[in-house]
N, C-alpha and C positions, 0 to 999 in steps of 0.2 A: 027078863033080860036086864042084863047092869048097864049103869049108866054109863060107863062107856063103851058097851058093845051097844046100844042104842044110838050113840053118839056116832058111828063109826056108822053103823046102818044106816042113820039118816043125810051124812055128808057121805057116800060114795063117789071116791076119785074117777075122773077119766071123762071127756068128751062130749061123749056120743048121752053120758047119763043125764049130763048137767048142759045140755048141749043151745036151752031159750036163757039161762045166764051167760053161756058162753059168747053169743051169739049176741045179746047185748052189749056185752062188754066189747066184742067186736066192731059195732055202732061206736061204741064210745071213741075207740082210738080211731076209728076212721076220721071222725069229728075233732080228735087233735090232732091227726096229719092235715088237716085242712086250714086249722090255725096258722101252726107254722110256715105252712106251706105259700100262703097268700103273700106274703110279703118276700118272697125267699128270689122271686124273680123284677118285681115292679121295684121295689125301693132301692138295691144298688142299680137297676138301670137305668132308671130316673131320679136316683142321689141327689141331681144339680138340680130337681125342682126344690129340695129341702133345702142348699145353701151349701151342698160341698163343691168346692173347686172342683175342676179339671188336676187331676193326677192327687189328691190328698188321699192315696189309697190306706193311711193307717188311721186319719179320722174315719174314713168311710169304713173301715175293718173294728173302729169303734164300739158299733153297733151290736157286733155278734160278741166282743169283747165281754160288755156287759151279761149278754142274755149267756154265756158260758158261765162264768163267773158266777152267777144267782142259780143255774141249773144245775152244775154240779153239785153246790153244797146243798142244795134243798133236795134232791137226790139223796144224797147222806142222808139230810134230815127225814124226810118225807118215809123211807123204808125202817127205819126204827121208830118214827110216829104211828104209821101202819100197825107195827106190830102190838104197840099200845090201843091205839082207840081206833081199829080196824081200816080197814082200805075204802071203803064207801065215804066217810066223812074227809078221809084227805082229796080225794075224789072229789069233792064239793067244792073243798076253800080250792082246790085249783080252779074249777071252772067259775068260781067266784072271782079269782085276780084274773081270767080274763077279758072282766068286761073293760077296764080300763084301755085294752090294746089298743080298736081301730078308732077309740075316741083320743087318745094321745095322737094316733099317727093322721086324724082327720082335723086336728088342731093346729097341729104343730106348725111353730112360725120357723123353725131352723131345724137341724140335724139332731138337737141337744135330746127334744122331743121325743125324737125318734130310739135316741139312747133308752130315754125313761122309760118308753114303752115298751123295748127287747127287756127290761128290768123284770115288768109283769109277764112278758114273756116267758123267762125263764122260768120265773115260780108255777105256771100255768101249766109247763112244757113239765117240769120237774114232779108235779104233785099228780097231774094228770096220764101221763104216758108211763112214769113209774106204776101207779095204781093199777095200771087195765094188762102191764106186762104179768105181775106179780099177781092178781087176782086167775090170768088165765092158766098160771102155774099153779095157782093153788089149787083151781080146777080138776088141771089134767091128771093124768096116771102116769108114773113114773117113764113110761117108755113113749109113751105120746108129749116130754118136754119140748121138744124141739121141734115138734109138729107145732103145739101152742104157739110158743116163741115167733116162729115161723109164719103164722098167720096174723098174730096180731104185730109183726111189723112189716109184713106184704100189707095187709091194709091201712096200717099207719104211712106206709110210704107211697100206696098209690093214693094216697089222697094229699101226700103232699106234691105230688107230681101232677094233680089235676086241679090242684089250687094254684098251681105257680101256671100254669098253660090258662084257667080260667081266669085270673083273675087278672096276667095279661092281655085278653081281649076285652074284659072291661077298661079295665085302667085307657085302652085305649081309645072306648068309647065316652065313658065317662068323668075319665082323669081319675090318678092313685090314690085321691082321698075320697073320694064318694065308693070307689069300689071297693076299697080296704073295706071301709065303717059300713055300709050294708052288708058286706058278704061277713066280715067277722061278727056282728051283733046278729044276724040270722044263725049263725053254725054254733053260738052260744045259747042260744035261745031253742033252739033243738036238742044240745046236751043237756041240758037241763030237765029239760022235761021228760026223756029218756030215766037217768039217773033215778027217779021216782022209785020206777022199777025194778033196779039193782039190788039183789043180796049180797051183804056182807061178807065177804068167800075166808074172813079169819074164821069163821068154825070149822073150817073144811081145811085149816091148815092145822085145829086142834085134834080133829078126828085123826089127820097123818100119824100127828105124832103118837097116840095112844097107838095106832094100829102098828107103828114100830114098835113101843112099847111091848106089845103083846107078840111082836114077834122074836125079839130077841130076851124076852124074859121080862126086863128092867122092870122093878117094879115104882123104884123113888123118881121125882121130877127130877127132868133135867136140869141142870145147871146154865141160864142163858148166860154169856160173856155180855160183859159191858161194851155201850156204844163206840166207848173209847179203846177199848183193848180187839175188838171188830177189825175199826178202821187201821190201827198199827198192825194186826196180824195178815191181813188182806192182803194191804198197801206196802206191807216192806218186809214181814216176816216166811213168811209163807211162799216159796218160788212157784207153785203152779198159779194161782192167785193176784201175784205180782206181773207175771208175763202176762195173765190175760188183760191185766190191768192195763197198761200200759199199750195192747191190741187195740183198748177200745181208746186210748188215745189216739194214736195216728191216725185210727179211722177218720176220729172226727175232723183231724187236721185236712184231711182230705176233702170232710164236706164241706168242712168251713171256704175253701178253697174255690169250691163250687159254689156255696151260697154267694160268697164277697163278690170275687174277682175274675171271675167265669162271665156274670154276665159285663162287670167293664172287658174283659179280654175279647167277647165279639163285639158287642160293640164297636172298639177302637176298629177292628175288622169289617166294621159296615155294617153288622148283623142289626135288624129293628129288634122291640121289644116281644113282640111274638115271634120270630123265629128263636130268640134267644128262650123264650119259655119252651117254645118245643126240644131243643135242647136238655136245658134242666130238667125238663117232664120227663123227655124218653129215660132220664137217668135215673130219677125218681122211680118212674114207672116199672122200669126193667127190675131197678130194686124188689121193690114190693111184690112184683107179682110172680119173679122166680124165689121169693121166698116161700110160698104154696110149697113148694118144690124143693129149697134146698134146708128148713127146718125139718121135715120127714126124711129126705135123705139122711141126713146125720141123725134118726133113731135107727137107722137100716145100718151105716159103714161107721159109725162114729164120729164125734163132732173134730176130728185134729185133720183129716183130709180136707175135706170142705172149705175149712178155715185158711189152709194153706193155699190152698187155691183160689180162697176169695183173694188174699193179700196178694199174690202173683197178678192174677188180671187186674185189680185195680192199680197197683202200680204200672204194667202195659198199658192201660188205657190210658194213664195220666201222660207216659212217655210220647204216645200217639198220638193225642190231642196237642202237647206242644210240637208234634212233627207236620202235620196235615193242615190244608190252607182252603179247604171249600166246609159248606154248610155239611150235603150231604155223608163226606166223612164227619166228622164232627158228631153229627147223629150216632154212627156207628161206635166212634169212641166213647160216646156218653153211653151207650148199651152196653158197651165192655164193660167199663167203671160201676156200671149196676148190677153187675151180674157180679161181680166181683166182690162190692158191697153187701149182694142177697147171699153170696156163698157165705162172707165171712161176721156180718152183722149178728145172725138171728143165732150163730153155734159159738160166739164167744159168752153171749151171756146162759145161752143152753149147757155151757162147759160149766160157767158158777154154777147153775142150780146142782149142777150131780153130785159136785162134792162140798152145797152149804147144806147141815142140819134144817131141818124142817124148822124149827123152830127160830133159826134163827137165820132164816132166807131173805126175810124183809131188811135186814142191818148189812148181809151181804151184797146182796144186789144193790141195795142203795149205796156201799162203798164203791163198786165197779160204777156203778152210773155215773158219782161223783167223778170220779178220773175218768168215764170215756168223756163225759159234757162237759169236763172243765178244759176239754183237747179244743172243745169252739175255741175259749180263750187266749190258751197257749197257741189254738193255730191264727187266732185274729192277731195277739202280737208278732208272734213270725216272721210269718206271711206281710201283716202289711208295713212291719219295718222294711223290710227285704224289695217288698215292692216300691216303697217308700224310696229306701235309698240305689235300685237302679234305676226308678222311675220308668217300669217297667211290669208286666204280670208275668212275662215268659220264666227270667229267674225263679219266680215263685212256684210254679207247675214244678220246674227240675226239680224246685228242691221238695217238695212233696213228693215227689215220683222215689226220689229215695229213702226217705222217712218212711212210706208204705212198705218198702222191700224191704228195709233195715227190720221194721217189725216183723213181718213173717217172717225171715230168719232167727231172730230170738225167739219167736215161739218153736219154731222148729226144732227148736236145740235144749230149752227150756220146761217144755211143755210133755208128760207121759196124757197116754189115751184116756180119759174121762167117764169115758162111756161106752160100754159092752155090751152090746144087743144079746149075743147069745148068753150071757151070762143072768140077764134081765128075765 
């Protein structure tokens, strides 16, 4: 046997073969939904224990300013580091930057703190949540993408929907810095020692390429494009690439919306700090766990339906939610906005993978990440200027409600079919 038909026999793509790394790597990002998610409800709705005033919604929008800003570009960086010195070791130094978090935010004498700490956040979120998307792609079989995709952020987003509901009944037994710093130094301290056990999944993205290799002929290496010539072809050359680029912006604009100003907007409405987590949670939740569901639908109808229909509901839920005035709607509209989120979350970056080179998936995906997670940023400035200057969150919803629409209409119009089951 030659070495690279040995190469190929011993990384076989798909699932079900590779199914106790899968499945670890599936642990991992459960463990970095749970990061993010811990603070994503307790720190804007107890902000005024750090030292923000009453209405300073654009320092308080601060926060996620930063941790956008550090995720997107390490995003960039992190997926062409990958591709060099494999996805296990960037996997590391992320869960390495985040032991800093809950000892910044169990220190911190003001708001500023809490900035530094969304810092390590990001690189955490960026080195971390890239790694365990892209390893479970490197995994799968080419018609099982969006099944992957699909579960590893159903269980990256129910675990941020059960750290924001969990770690709101602490905070309120305990207070937000004792709950933060134990529940973060335990969920790092369990990735950790997981991670041990992690294989490397870049040979299983060298085995691809040979096996394309040998099925269309080629017989000379491909030629990788530079990092640099990547992110300009991505980001501004390329219209299918571009449109989704810019999909995974508004998203974020969306969540950032959720993360900041969701919970001061029940709050001002009465709402305590646990029903506001259950809130956020059921949106979380709904996220995550109809993506089980709507990454395998888009291997069955294609990823351009799904997607349009994510962006459709969550901009109705966004509309609903600035119309409706009790808890129990409220729940409902946060269910819409996640369902919306799981349609169109898990089949934009399942659209990248189809049509990035194998070999050069880790520079791709890392430029889409950079621009959906640089959407925190653009939507913390925003947003909390906008909140800022009517001194107000309602403004803020509408104008997100249309930003979400605006997007699914350019992809609509921008965007040809991806992916073709029967053709597969």
């Amino acid at each position: 046997m030659s070495g690279a038909a040995a190469l190929v026999q011993a990384h076989r793509r798909g699932i079900g073969i590779n199914r106790s790394q899968f499945l670890l790597q599936t642990a991992q990002v459960f463990f970095v939904g749970l990061i993010i998610g811990m603070e994503r409800n307790v720190l804007p709705a107890m902000s005024q224990d750090f030292g923000v005033a009453h209405g300073a919604f654009f320092f308080l929008a601060s926060f996620v300013i930063s941790f956008g800003l550090v995720k997107g570009a390490l995003n960039f960086v992190a997926g062409g580091l990958s591709d060099r010195i494999g996805r296990k070791r960037v996997l590391l130094l992320g869960w390495l930057a985040g032991i800093p978090i809950p000892l910044l935010i169990f220190f911190a004498p003001n708001w500023w703190w809490i900035i530094a700490a969304n810092v390590f956040l990001g690189i955490n979120q960026a080195f971390t949540w890239t790694m365990t998307v892209t390893s479970q792609i490197d995994l799968a079989d080419n018609h099982q993408r969006g099944l992957a995709v699909g579960i590893n952020e159903a269980v990256g987003y129910i675990a941020v929907g059960l750290a924001g509901l969990g770690t709101g009944y602490l905070a309120v037994l305990y207070g937000p810095r004792w709950a933060l710093l134990g529940f973060g130094l335990a969920v790092i301290a369990l990735a950790l020692l997981l991670l041990l056990k992690l294989q490397d999944t870049i040979a299983w993205v060298h085995a691809e390429h040979t096996q394309n290799q040998q099925r269309t002929g080629a017989s000379a290496p491909a030629r990788k494009a530079g990092l640099w010539a990547t992110f300009v072809e991505v980001s501004f050359r390329d219209g299918t690439y571009r449109a989704l680029c810019q999909g995974g912006v508004s998203n974020k604009v969306a969540d950032t919306l959720v993360w900041v100003l969701f919970p001061i907007f029940f709050r001002l409405h009465g709402l305590g700090v646990v029903r506001i987590g259950w809130i956020t949670g059921v949106y979380a939740m709904v996220w995550g766990l109809c993506q089980f569901w709507t990454g395998h639908l888009a291997d069955r109808v294609g990823r351009k339906p799904p997607v349009l229909l994510g962006f459709a509901s969550l901009s109705a839920g966004l509309v609903a939610t600035a119309l409706v005035r009790s808890f129990s709607a409220w729940l409902l509209t946060a269910a819409l906005m996640g369902l919306g989120m799981a349609l169109l979350y898990p089949n934009l970056i399942a659209a990248m993978s189809d049509v990035a080179p194998p070999l050069e998936r880790g520079q791709i995906l890392g430029t889409y990440r950079y621009w959906r997670d640089t959407g925190y940023a653009i939507g913390g400035l925003l947003l909390g200027l906008v909140a800022q200057g009517y001194n107000a969150v309602l403004p803020a919803i509408w104008l997100t409600a249309a930003i979400v629409a605006l997007s699914g209409l350019w992809i609509a119009l921008s965007v040809q079919e991806t992916y073709h089951p029967r053709s597969t």
